[in-house]
C-alpha positions as MATLAB code, in Angstrom:
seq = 'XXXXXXXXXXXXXXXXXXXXXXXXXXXXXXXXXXXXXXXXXXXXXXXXXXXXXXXXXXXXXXXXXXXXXXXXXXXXXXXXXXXXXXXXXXXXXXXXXXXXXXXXXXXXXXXXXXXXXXXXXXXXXXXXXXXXXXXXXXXXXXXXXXXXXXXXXXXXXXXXXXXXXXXXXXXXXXXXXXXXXXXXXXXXXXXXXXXXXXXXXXXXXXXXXXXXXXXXXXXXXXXXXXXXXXXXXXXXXXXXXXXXXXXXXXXXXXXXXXXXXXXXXXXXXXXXXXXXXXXXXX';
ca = [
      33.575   78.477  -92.015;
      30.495   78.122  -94.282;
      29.931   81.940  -93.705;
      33.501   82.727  -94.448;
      33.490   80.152  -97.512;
      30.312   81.727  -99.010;
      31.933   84.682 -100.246;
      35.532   84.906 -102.421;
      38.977   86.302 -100.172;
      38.547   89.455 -101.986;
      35.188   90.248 -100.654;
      36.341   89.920  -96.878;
      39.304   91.983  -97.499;
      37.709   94.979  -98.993;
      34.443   94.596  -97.104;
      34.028   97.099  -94.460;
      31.533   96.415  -91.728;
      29.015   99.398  -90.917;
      26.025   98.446  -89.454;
      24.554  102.256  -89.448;
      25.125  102.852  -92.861;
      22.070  100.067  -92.874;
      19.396  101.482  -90.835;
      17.833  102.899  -93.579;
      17.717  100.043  -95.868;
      15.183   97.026  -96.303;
      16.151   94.159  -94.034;
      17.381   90.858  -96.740;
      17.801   87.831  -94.846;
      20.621   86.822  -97.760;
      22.342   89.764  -96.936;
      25.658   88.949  -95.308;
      25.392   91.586  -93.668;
      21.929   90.393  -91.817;
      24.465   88.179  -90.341;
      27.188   90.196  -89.262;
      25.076   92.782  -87.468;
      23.273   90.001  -85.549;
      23.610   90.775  -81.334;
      27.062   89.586  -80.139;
      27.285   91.481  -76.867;
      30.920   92.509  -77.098;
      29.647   95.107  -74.639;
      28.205   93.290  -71.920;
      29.208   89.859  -72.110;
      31.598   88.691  -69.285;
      34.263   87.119  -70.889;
      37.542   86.850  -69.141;
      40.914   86.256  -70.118;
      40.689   81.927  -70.280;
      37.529   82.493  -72.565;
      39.090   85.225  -74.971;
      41.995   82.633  -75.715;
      39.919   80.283  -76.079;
      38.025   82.189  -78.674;
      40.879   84.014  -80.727;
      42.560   80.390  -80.551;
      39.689   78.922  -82.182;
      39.224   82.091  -85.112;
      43.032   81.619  -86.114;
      42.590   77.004  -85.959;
      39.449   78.344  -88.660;
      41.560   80.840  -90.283;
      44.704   78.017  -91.176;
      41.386   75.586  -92.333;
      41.001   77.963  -94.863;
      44.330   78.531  -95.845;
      44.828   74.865  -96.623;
      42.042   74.519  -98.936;
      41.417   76.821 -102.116;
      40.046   79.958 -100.526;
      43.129   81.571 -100.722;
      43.739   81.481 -104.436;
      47.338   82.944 -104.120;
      50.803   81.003 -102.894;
      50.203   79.919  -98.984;
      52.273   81.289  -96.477;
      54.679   78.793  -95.403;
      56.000   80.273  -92.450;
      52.311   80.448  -91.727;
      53.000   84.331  -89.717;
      50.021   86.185  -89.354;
      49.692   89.624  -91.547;
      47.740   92.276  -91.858;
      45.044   90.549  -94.163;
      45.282   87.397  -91.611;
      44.273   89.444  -88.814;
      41.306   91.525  -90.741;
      39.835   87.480  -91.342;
      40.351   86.533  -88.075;
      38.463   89.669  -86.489;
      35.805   88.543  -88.926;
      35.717   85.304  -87.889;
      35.569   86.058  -84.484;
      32.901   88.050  -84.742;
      30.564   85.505  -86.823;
      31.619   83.056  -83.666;
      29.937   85.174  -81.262;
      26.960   86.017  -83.574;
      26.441   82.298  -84.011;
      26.964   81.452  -80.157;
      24.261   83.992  -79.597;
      21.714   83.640  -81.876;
      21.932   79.307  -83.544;
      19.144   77.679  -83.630;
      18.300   74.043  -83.151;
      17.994   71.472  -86.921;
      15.300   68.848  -85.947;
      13.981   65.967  -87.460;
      11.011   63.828  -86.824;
      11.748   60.436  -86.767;
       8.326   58.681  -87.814;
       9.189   55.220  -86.886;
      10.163   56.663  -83.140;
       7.382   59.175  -83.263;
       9.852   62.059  -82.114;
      11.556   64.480  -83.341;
      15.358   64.324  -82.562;
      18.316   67.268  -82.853;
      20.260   66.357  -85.409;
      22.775   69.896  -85.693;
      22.078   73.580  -85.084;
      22.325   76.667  -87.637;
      22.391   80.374  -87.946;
      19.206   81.980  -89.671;
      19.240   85.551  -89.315;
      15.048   86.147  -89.821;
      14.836   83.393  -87.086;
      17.266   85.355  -84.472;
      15.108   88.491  -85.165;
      11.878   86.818  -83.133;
      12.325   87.750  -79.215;
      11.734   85.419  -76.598;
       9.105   84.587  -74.307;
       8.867   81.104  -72.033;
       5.521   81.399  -73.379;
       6.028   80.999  -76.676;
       3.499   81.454  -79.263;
       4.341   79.846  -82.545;
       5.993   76.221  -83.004;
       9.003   75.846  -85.813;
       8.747   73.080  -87.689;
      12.126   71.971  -89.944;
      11.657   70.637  -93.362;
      15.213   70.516  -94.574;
      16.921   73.592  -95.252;
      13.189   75.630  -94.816;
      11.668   76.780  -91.542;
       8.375   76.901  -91.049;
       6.612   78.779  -88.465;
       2.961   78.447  -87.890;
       0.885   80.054  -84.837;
      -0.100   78.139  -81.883;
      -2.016   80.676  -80.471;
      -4.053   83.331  -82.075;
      -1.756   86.079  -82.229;
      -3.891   89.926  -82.530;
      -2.138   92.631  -85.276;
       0.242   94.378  -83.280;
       1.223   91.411  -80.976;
       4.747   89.915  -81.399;
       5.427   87.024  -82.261;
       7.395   84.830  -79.790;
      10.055   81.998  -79.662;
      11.631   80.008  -76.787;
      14.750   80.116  -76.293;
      14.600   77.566  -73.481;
      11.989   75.202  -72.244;
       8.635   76.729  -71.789;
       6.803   77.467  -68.110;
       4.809   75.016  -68.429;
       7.794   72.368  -68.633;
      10.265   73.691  -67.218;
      10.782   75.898  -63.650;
      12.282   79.388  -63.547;
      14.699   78.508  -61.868;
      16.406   75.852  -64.867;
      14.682   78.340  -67.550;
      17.018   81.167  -65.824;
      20.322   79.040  -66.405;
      19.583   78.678  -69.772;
      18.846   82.781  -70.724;
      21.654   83.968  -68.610;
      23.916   82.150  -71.274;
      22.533   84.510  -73.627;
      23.364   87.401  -71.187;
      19.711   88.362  -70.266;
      17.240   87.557  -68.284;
      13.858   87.119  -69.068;
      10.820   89.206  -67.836;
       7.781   88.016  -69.784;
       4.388   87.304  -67.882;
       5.285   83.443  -67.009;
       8.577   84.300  -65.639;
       7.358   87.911  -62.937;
       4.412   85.986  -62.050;
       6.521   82.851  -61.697;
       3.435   80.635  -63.427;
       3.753   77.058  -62.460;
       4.665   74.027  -64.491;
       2.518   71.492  -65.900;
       2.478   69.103  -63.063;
       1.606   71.916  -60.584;
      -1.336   73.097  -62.445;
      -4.907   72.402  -61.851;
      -7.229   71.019  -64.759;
      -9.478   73.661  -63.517;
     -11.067   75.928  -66.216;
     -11.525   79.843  -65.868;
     -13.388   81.979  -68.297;
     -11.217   84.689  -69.604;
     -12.172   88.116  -69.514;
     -14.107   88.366  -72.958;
     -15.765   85.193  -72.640;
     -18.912   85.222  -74.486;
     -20.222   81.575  -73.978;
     -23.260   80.656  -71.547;
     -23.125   77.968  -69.228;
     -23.976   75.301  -71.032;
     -21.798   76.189  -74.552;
     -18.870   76.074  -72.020;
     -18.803   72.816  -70.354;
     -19.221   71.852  -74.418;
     -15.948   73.514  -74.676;
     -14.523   71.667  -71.579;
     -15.595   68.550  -73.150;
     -14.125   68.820  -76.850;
     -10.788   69.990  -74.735;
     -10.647   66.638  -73.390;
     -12.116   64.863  -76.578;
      -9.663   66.314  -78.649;
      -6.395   65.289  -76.784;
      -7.657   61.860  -75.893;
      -8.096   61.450  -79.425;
      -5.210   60.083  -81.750;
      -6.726   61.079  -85.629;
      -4.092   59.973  -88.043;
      -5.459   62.359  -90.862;
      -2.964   64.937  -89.541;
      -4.324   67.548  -91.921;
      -7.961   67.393  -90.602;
      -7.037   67.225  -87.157;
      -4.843   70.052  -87.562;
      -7.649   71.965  -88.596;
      -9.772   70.490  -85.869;
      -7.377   71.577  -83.526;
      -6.464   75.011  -84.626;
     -10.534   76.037  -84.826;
     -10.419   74.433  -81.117;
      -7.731   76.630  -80.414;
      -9.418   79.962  -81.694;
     -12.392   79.602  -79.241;
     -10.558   78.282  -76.332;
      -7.899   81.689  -75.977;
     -11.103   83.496  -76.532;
     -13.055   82.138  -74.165;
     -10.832   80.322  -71.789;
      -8.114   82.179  -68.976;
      -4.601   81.362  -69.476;
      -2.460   80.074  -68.893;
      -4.979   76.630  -68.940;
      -2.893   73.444  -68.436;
      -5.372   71.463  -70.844;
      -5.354   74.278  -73.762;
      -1.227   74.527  -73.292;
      -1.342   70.447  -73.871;
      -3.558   71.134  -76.857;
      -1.285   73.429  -78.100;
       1.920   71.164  -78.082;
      -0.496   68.250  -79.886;
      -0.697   71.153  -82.407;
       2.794   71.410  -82.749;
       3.467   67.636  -82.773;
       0.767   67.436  -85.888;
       2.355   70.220  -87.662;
       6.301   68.125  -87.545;
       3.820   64.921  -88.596;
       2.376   67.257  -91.594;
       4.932   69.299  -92.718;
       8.228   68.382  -91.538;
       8.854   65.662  -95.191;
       8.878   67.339  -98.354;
];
């Protein structure tokens, strides 16, 4: 309804809806139509007949919301019959349904006198929706308001993409429950975690491995092996210099250090948990 409500009747009703006539032009995240051509899968999604009620019930309940309030700035249909203009807005709405089904996000908060951070609504942010997913995510989101923020967990090379997850990550969660959750979103997942089937946090060993361009002796990594430990034992309540502790931390353990590493993974979700602390209150 807020999608519908952000533009006047007139807009909807002219408005004609061709994503190719766009491929040429520079992606605007204000753009309406950034919205509209988000994935819906009208193609591939199994939907059968219960569901498609369901959902065309549900565009025309929207569609009489916003004939009782001032959207429609001419005299309301009393008989309430569905016309030609009706249908056009319901086809609409329908479609922003499925684009928002597909592609919401989660609104957070941290709670600072719980120490957590707590889901409070979701939303549809079409820049968001554009980064793919990947149970082994490499950025953390952090909601301050109406902003998201994304910072890098991981040191992420020019050229690499950046990832989201749209479920629990490997290391929390099994394949199998991870699966459920991406089949809802009509695919499934192939990243490294997932066709190597990499084991969750309690079946991992605390063992370290250097990585292949490890460039540390001996003795310079057992140091790293011991400000691993030192730094997630450690509870620094100057969130902005341990973030910075941290992130340096960070840089020389996925240079040095084979992942996935159960300790680095944990020192990357104390990274995340400083960043809500840091930035999450204006």
């Amino acid at each position: 309804l807020r999608l519908m409500a952000s533009k006047p009747l007139h807009f909807w009703l002219k408005q004609e809806f061709k994503p190719q006539d766009d491929k040429d032009k520079v992606y605007c995240s204000s753009d309406i139509k950034s919205a509209y051509t988000l994935v819906t899968h009208d193609d591939t999604a199994d939907r059968c007949a219960p569901v498609l009620m369901k959902e065309c019930l549900t565009a025309l309940f929207f569609l009489r919301c916003l004939q009782k309030s001032e959207f429609f700035p001419h005299k309301k249909n009393k008989k309430m019959e569905v016309n030609k203009d009706d249908l056009k807005l319901c086809m609409i709405i329908l479609h922003f349904m499925r684009a928002a089904y597909f592609n919401s996000h989660e609104v957070t908060e941290y709670l600072e006198h719980e120490d957590t951070v707590k889901k409070i609504g979701v939303c549809l942010n079409p820049s968001l929706a554009l980064i793919n997913h990947s149970c082994d995510s490499n950025y953390s989101r952090v909601v301050r308001g109406r902003q998201s923020l994304a910072f890098a967990t991981r040191f992420i090379k020019a050229g690499e993409q950046v990832f989201d997850a749209y479920s629990p990550t490997f290391f929390m969660s099994p394949r199998s429950s991870r699966l459920e959750i991406t089949e809802r979103y009509n695919f499934n997942c192939g990243c490294d975690a997932c066709v190597e089937n990499w084991p969750t946090e309690g079946a991992m060993s605390d063992a370290f491995e250097r990585s292949e361009g490890c460039c540390l002796d001996d003795t310079e990594f057992t140091i790293l092996k011991e400000q691993i430990n030192k730094a997630l034992e450690e509870e620094n309540k100057n969130y902005k210099e341990e973030k910075n502790r941290i992130t340096d931390l960070l840089v020389r353990c996925h240079t040095n250090i084979a992942h996935p590493n159960k300790l680095v993974l944990k020192l990357e979700m104390k990274l995340s948990t400083i960043l809500w602390k840091l930035y999450s209150t204006e």
